[in-house]
N, C-alpha and C positions, 0 to 999 in steps of 0.2 A: 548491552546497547546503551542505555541510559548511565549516566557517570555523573562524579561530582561531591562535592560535601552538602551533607546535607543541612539544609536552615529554609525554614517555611515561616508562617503564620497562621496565629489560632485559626478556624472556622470563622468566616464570616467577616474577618480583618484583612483590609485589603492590603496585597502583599506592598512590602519597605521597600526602600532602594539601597539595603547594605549590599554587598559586593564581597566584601575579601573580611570576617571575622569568623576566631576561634571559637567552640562553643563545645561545651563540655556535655555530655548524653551522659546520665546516671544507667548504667543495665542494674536489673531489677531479675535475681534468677527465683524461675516460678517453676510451679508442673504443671505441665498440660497434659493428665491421662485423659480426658475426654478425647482427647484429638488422637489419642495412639500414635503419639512420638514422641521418644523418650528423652527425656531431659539428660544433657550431657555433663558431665564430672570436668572438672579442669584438667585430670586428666585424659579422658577421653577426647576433650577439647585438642588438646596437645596430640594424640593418636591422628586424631584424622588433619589434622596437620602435616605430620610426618606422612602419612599415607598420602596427600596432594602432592607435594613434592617428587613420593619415588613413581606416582603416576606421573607428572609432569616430564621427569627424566625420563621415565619410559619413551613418551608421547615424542621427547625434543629429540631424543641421542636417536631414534627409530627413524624422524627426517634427515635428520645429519648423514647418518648411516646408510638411509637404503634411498633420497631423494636431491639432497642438497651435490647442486645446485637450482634444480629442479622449483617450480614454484610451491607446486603440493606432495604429501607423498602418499602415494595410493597403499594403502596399510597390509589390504590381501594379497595386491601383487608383490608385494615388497620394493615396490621403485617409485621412481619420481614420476608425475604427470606433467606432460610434455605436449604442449597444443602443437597440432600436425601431427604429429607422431602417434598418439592415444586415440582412440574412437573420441568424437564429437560429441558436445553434453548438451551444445547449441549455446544460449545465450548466457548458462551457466560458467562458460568456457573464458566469457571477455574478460575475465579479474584475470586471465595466465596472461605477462607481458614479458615471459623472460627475467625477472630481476630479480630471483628468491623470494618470493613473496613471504612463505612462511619466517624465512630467516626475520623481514624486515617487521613482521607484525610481529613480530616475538618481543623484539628486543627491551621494552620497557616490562614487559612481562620478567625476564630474567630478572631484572633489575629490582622489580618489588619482590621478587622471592627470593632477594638475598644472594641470588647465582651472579659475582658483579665478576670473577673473575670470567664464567662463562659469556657477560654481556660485553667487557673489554676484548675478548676473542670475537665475538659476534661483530662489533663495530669494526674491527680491523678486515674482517670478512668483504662487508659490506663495501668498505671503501675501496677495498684493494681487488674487488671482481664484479659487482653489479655494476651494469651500467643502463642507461633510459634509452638510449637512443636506438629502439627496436623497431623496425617494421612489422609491426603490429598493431590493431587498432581491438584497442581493449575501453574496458565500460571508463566513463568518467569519474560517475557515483564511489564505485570500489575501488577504484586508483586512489580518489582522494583521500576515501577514511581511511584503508589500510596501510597504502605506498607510502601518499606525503603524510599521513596521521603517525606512521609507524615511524619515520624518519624525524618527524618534531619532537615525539615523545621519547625518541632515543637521544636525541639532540641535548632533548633537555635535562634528562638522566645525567647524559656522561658532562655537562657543562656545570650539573649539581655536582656528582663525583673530583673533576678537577678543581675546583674552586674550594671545596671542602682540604685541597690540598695532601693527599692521599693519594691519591688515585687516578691513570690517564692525566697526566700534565704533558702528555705528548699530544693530548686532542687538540683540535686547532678550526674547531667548528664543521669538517668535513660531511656531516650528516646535515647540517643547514645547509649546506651549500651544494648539495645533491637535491635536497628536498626544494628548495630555488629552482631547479631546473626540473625537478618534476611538477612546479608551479608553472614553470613556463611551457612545457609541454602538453600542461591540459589547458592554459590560457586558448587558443586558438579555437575550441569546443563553445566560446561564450560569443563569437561573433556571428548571432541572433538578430532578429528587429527586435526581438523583446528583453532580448540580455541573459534570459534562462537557456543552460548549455545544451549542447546535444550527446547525446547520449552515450555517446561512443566518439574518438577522438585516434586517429594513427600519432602514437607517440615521435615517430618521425615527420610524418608529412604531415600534420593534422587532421583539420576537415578538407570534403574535397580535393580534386585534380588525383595525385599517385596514391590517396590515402585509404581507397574504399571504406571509406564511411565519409557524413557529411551530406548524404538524400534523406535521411530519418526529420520524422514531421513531429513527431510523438516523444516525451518523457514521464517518466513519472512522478508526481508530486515530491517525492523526497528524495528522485535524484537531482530535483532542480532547487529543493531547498536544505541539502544537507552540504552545505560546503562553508557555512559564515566561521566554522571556528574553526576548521583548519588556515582558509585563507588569510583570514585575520589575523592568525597565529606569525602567519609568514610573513607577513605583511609586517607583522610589531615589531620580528626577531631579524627581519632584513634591512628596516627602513624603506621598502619599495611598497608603496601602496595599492598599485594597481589589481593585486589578488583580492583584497578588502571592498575595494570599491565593487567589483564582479562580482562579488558573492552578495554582498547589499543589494546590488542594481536586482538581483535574481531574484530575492526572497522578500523585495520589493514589491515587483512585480507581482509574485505569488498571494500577497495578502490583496495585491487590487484589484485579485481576480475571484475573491471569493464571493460565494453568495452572499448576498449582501443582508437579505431577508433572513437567513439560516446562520449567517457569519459559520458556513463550513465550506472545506475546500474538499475538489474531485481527488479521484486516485490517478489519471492520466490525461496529459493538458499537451497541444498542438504548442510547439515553438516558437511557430511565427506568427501566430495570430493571437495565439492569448487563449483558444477558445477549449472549453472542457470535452476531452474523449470521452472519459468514461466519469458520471456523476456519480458514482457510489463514493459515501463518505466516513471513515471509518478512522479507527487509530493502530492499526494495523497492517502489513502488505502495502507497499505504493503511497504511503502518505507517511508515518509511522516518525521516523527522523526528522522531520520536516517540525513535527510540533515541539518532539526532544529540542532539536536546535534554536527555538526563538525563545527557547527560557533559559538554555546554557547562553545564549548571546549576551542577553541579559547578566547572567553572572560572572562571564567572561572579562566581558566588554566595558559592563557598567550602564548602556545605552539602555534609559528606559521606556524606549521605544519599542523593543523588543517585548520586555515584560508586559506591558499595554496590548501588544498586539496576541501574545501567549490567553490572556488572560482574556480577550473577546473570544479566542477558538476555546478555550478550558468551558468557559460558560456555554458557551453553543451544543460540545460535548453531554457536557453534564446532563444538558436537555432532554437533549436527542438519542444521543448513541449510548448512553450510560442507562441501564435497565438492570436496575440492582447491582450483585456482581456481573453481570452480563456485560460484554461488550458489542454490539451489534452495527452492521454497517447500514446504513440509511443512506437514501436521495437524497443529496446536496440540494435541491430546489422541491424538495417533498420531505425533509427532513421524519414527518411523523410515519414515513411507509418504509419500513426494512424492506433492505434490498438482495439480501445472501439472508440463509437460515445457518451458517458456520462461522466459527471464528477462527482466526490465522495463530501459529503460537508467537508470531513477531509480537503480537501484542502483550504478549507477557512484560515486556518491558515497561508498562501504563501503568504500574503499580510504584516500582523505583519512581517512576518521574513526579508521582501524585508524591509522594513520600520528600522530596525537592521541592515541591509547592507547597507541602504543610497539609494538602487535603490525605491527614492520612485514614479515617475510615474507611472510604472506598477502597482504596490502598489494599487495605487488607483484606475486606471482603470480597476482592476480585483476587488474589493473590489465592485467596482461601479456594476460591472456586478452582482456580487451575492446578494447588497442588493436590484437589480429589481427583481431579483428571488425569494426573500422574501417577497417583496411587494406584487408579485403576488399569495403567497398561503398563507403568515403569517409567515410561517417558513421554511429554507430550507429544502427541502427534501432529502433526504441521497444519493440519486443522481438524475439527471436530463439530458436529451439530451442537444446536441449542439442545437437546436431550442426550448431547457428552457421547454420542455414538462416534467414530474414527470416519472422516469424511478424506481425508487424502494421514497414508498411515506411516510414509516417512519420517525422521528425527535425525537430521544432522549435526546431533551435538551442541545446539544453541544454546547459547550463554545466559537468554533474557529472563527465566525464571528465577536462575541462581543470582544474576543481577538485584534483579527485584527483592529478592530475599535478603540479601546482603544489606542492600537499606533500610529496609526493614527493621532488620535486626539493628542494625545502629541506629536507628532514629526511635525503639520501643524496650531495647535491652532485654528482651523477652526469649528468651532459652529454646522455645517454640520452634525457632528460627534457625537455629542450629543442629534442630534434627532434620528441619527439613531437609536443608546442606548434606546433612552425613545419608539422608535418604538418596540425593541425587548423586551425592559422589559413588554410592556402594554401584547403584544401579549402572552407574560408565562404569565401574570394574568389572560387574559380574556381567552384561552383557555388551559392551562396545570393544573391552581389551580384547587384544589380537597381537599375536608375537612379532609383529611389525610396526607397534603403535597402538592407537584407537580407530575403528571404525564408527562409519555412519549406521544409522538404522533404516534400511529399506523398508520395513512392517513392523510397528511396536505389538502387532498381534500377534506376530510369530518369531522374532526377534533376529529376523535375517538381517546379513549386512548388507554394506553397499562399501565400492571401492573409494573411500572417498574420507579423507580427515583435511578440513577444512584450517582454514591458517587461524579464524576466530578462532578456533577451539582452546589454540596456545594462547593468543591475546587478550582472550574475556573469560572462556569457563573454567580455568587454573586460575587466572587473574581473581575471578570473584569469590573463586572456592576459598584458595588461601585466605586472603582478606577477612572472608568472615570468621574462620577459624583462628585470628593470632591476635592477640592483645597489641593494641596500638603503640605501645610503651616495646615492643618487639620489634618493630618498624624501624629501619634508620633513616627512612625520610617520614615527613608531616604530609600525608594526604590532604590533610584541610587548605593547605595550600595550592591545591591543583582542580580542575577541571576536567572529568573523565570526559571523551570525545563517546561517541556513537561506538567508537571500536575501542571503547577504552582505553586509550591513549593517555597520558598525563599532559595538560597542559596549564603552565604555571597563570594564575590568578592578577599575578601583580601587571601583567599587559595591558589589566584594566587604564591602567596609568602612564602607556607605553607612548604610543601614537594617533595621532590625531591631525589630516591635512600636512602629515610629513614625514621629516623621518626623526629616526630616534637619535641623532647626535644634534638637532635643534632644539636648543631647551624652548624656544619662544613657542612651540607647538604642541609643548606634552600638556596635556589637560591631570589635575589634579583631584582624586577624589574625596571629598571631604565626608567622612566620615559624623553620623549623629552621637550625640554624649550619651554613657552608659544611663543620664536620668532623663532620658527621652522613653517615654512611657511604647510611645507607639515601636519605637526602634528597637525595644526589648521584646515588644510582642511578636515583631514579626522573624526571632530566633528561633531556632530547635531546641527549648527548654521543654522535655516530657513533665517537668514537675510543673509547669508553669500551666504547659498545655491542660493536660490531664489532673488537675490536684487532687490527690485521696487515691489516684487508680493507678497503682504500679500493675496492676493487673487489666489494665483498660484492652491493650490487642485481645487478650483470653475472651473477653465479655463479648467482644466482637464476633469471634467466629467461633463460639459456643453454640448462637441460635444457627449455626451452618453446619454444624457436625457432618451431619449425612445429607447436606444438597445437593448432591452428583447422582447417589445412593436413591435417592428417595425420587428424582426424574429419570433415572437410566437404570432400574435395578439388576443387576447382575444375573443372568439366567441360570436356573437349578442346572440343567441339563440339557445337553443336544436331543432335540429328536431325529432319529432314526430319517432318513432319507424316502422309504416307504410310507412314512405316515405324512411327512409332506407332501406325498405325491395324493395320499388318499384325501386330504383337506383341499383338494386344487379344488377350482369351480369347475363344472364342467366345459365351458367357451376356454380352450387353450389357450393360455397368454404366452409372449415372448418373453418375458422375462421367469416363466416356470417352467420352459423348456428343457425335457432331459434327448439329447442323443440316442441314448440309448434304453428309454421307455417306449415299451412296444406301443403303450397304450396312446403315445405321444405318435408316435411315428403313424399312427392309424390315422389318427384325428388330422395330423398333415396333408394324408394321401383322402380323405373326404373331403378337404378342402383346397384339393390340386395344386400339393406343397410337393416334389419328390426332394429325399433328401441324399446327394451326393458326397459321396467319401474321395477328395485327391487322393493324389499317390502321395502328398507329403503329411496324409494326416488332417488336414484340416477339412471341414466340413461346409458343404453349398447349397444352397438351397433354391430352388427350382419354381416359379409358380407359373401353372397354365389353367387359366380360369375356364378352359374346355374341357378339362380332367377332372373339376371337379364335381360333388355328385346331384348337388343342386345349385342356382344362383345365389340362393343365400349363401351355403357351402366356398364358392368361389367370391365374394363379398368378403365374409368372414376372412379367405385365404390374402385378398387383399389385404384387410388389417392387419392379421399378421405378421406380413413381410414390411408395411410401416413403420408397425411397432419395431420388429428385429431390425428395422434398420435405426430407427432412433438409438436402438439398445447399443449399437455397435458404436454410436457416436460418441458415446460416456462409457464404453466399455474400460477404461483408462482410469473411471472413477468409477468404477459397478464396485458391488457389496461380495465379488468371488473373491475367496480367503483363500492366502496363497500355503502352500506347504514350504517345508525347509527341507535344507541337506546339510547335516550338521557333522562337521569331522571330531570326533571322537577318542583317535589315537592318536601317539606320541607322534608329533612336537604339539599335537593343534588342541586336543582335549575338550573340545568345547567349542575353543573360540574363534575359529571360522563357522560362517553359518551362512548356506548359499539359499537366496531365494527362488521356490520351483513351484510349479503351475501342479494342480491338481489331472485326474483325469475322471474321466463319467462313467468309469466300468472300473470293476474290483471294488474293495474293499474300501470305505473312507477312512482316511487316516483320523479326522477332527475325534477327540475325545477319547484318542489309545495311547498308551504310553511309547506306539512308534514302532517302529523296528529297527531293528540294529544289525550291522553285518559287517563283513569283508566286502569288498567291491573289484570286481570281475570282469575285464573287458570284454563282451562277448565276441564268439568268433563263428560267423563273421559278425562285424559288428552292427550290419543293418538289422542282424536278427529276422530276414525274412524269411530265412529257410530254419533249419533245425541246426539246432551249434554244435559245432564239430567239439567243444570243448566241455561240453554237458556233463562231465564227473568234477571239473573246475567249478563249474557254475553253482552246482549242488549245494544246498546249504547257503549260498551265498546272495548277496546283490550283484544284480549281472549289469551292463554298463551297456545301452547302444543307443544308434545313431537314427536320429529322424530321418526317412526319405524310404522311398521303394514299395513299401505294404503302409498300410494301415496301422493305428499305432496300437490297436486291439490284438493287431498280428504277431504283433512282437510280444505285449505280453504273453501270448500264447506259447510263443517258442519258449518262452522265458521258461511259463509254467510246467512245458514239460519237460525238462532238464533237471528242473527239482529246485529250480531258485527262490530265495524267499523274498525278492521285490524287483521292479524293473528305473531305472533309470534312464531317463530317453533326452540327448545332447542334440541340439538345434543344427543341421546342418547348413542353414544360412548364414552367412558372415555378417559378423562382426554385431549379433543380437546382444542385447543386454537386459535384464531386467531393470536397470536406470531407466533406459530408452524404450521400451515395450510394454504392455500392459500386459499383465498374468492371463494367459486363459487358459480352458481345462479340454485335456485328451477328450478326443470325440471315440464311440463306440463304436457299434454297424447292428447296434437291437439284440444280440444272442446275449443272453445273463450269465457265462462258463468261464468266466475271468475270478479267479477267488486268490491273487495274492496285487497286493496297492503299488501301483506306477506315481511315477511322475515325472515334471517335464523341468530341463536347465537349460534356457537359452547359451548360446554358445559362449559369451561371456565367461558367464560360472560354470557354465561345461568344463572348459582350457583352465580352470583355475582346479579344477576335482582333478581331470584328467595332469596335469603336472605336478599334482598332490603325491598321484600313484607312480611317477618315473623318478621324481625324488627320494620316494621312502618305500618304495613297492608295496608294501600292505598299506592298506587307508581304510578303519572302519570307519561307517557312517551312522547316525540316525536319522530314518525318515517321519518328519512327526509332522504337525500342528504348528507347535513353538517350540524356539529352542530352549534345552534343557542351558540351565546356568552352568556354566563350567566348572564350578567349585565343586557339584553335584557328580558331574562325570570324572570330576578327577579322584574326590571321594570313593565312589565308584570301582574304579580303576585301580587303587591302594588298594579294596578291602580285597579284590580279585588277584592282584598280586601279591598278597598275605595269604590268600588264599592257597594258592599253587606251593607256595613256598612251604605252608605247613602239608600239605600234600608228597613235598619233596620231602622234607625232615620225618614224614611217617614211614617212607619207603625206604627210603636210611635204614630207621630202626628195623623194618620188617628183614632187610637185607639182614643186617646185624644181626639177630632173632637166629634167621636162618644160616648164617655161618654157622654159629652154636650148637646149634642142633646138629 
């Protein structure tokens, strides 16, 4: 998220008005065994190098392959996503416009990893089949960074390649002049009374009349102030000003609207009026790019109006939302009263940007805090409490850690930084690869996927991985000369100097930056000299987060062990709460029926609950049964974010080994899976497959995982049948259309009170059902494991070899024994 070269100022120096100098970083290789990450060898450096690369190829030739021309490509399915035609993700959805999205966000990605022949195919791509003019009305915000960001940063790529004289002397600027017309088809989104855009824009008809969109009252803070350096961009590289001026007019506005007492801004602000939606202020979710973009304007641009205005919200921060490494959202007009108890992982990118301002302590010690939070699940989770527990447990593969790290390590030289990198690359290999690419992570608890490889993933988390692995002297362009966008974009520096009130073939209009002499005291201080900074501490970041070792450790410690389900039941109070609710505890189901609760089983399985305060056994009894069906209704309202830990269904044999991994619902009879090594099997369609009766296929099923289908009996009922055919787990496929664990929240099989269920179910929305079930028509055998979390797949393929070594010497002994007995 965060981009750029980096050059700050000491502590306490307020930041210079340089713009565009070189500045050389000394790395300093140390070891950090307190921190338990291992310091990397040159060449191991070089290793995971090579290793970013053949995942990137993976990641790039797998869209090519199974999506393009498609916007995304869904990894498990193995095809492209396709808005109208794929289930709805809802507002996730508005970045699909038809135009290859991933193609376009890639392409300055190829371009820094060296792939120039693949980026010369990519631009020929581009021109000769995307086209804008879609009836569709897609977000503003993600058009701009990725569409036109992707378009300038390849613009400016292939305009370095032709001029360097090599290379594309057939370009003739077609990627500007595409990205112009996706200027002017978000332009019509900015006619506002306030000038900040709407939200959403029909790339055809715009706002309004044929467009549907264009009634939206509400934006969020950083999709109405992340537009200044793309438009700008367009603005310097076309001579047409009027993108430049719109994105000023917007993020104008945005600073006249901040509190003024707090100098902080909301996370969602009404269009027409000015006025704040939502006060929560944070540097995270909904605000986030918005404070990125008034210090890149500044370095962009040169305007230090920009920096001025960065540097009143950094201090308001500091205040306020800055709580050690903590980063905490507060009331814009109560600044001192936290507003949320979790933090977003958008905000991982606060540490890069402090690292660009020069404030690097904090830098690090929020840095620090988030990669214990990584440590302890693999990947950050999209957000997390102030005591590091998993409050919403998705991981899309975002960029902003490894971002942050990236500057890091170039602005401290410190080796530290390089493990962390090779921590987060191993962790996308061993659990996000998938024979169709990378997936997302639906539960970093249990390491299910989700169908979903986002187009950042090629334009930022390759982008930042490489980079921090290869020696700048490896590089055939100068980074220092560019400006990373929000999407990591490249955009050249020297525009500082472009335009100004016109266009760029009138020289009476270019403003000139003048530059201070290298013996301006102050203009030396406010560079990225670490010797300067720091003198005597080549080891300054280590000292930092030494006293942090175990801060995660030491608020969230790690549980020895599960308990047993029985003993939670016997620690309950005795007043029944909803939220300790079991279905199938008799002792529960009593306590119900004394406070005139009956609890009803549909025929699809799910469970109802009944109160008639005449059935219960006293009026206290029916009071009580009141509160409970409040409570269970509040419960149902965040069931979406409740603490129920989902299971997996992890394929395990040949092609998949591992690395699909579907997310499934628990159930509240049989065995718990949490805390076993799982079980593992064949999978068996049962017959019939509702399973309500006895399966006619019952010497099939034996031994095996059996497969059926939600609806008819009870979902208690099926495993029964299951259990008496001899099968060792039950599998149960949603028969409502078109469910997804994207779209639904995990809940767990309901029982009916009998305790005679002794082998473990679970449940896969029909989503991940069709993706199991077309697993088995593919390759007809398909084992599974059902666990917890999933196993790494390096593990199951290990596995897998030593069992095929196995049989094989089993074979070569029966050989002999044959042999033997010819003899004889």
């Amino acid at each position: 998220m965060s981009g750029g070269t980096a050059r700050w100022g000491p502590p306490g120096l307020e930041l210079g008005v340089c713009v565009c100098v070189l500045v050389v970083l000394l790395a300093v290789v140390q070891v950090d065994g307190a921190a338990g990450v291992p310091v990397m060898t040159s060449r191991e450096k070089q290793e995971a190098k090579k290793q970013v690369l053949e995942m990137f190829d993976h990641a790039y030739s797998s869209y090519l392959t199974y999506a393009y021309p498609a916007d995304e490509l869904m990894p498990l399915s193995c095809k492209g996503r396709v808005r109208g035609v794929d289930p709805s993700r809802g507002d996730v959805d508005d970045i699909l416009g038809g135009y290859s999205l991933t193609l376009i966000d890639t392409l300055d990605t190829l371009a820094v990893l060296g792939h120039l022949d693949k980026f010369e195919d990519a631009v020929k791509m581009i021109i000769l089949q995307v086209k804008l003019n879609n009836d569709v009305v897609v977000s503003v915000f993600e058009t701009n960074i990725r569409v036109l960001g992707g378009l300038l940063g390849g613009h400016v790529v292939a305009s370095l390649l032709r001029d360097q004289g090599e290379r594309m002397q057939w370009y003739r600027d077609e990627l500007l002049i595409l990205a112009k017309e996706c200027g002017y088809r978000l332009l019509p989104a900015f006619n506002t009374t306030t000038g900040m855009p709407y939200p959403r824009v029909n790339l055809r008809h715009g706002v309004k009349g044929r467009s549907r969109t264009g009634t939206e009252t509400d934006t969020c803070t950083a999709c109405a102030g992340t537009m200044i350096l793309e438009f700008a961009a367009l603005s310097r590289l076309t001579g047409d000003p009027i993108f430049e001026e719109k994105a000023r007019k917007a993020m104008q506005f945005l600073w006249e609207r901040r509190q003024r007492s707090s100098d902080l801004v909301g996370t969602v602000i009404n269009i027409h009026t000015g006025d704040w939606v939502r006060r929560e202020s944070g540097v995270g979710a909904g605000i986030d790019s918005y404070y990125e973009y008034l210090f890149k304007a500044y370095m962009l641009l040169g305007d230090a109006a920009y920096l001025e205005r960065f540097n009143t919200h950094y201090a308001a921060i500091m205040r306020y939302i800055s709580q050690g490494p903590l980063l905490l959202d507060v009331h814009m007009h109560k600044p001192n009263v936290v507003s949320r108890n979790f933090m977003d992982a958008l905000l991982a990118f606060w540490p890069g940007l402090q690292v660009l301002t020069g404030d690097i302590k904090p830098a690090i010690e929020t840095h620090e805090m988030l990669f214990q939070v990584l440590q302890r699940h693999s990947f950050l989770p999209e957000a997390f409490t102030t005591d590091f527990k998993v409050h919403w447990p998705q991981h899309p593969l975002r960029p902003e850690l490894i971002e942050s790290t990236y500057f890091l390590f170039k602005a401290t030289g410190d080796p530290y930084y390089l493990g962390v990198g090779k921590t987060i690359m191993e962790n996308i290999q061993r659990h996000a690869r998938v024979p169709c690419g990378f997936a997302g992570l639906k539960d970093v608890r249990t390491g299910s996927h989700e169908d979903r490889m986002d187009s950042y993933f090629l334009a930022e988390t390759f982008k930042y991985l490489y980079l921090l692995f290869t020696e700048e002297e490896d590089l055939w362009l100068d980074l220092d000369d560019y400006v990373f966008t929000t999407e990591a974009h490249l955009l050249p520096l020297r525009l500082a100097t472009s335009l100004v009130n016109g266009t760029q073939s009138d020289p009476q209009t270019v403003t000139v930056t003048t530059f201070p002499t290298a013996s301006d005291r102050k203009y030396q201080q406010s560079c990225p000299n670490v010797n300067y900074l720091f003198p005597g501490h080549k080891t300054y970041a280590k000292t930092i987060r030494h006293p942090m070792k175990d801060f995660v450790e030491e608020r969230c410690p790690k549980p020895s062990s599960s308990r047993p389900r029985d003993k939670v039941q016997e620690s309950r109070k005795p007043s029944l709460r909803a939220r300790d609710f079991i279905a199938d505890n008799p002792e529960h189901i009593q306590a119900l029926r004394k406070m005139g609760i009956r609890l009803v089983t549909m025929q699809d399985g799910r469970v109802q609950l009944l109160h008639t305060s005449t059935q219960a056994f006293s009026p206290d009894d029916a009071e009580e049964g009141m509160r409970f069906m409040q409570e269970m209704i509040e419960l149902s309202k965040t069931q979406g974010e409740s603490d129920l830990q989902p299971r997996v269904v992890q394929l395990t044999s040949s092609p998949f080994f591992g690395s699909v991994v579907l997310t499934a619902g628990p159930a509240q009879f049989g065995p718990d899976l949490v805390g076993t090594p799982g079980i593992s099997g064949s999978v068996v369609v049962g017959d019939s497959i509702k399973g309500c009766t006895d399966l006619a296929n019952a010497a099939e099923v034996r031994d095996k995982i059996v497969l059926m289908e939600r609806g008819s009996c009870m979902f208690i009922e099926k495993a029964r049948r299951a259990q008496d055919a001899g099968a060792l787990a039950v599998i149960v496929i949603d028969n409502n259309q078109a469910t997804s664990s994207d779209t639904s929240p995990v809940f767990a099989m309901s029982g009916d009170g009998v305790k005679d269920v002794y082998i473990p179910s679970v449940f896969l929305f029909q989503k991940e059902g069709h993706l199991l079930m077309d697993a088995i028509k593919d390759h007809g055998t398909v084992d599974v494991l059902l666990v917890d979390k999933a196993q790494p797949p390096e593990k199951i393929i290990r596995k897998h070899a030593e069992e095929q070594e196995a049989r094989f010497q089993e074979m070569d002994i029966g050989v002999e024994l044959n042999k033997v007995k010819d003899e004889l």
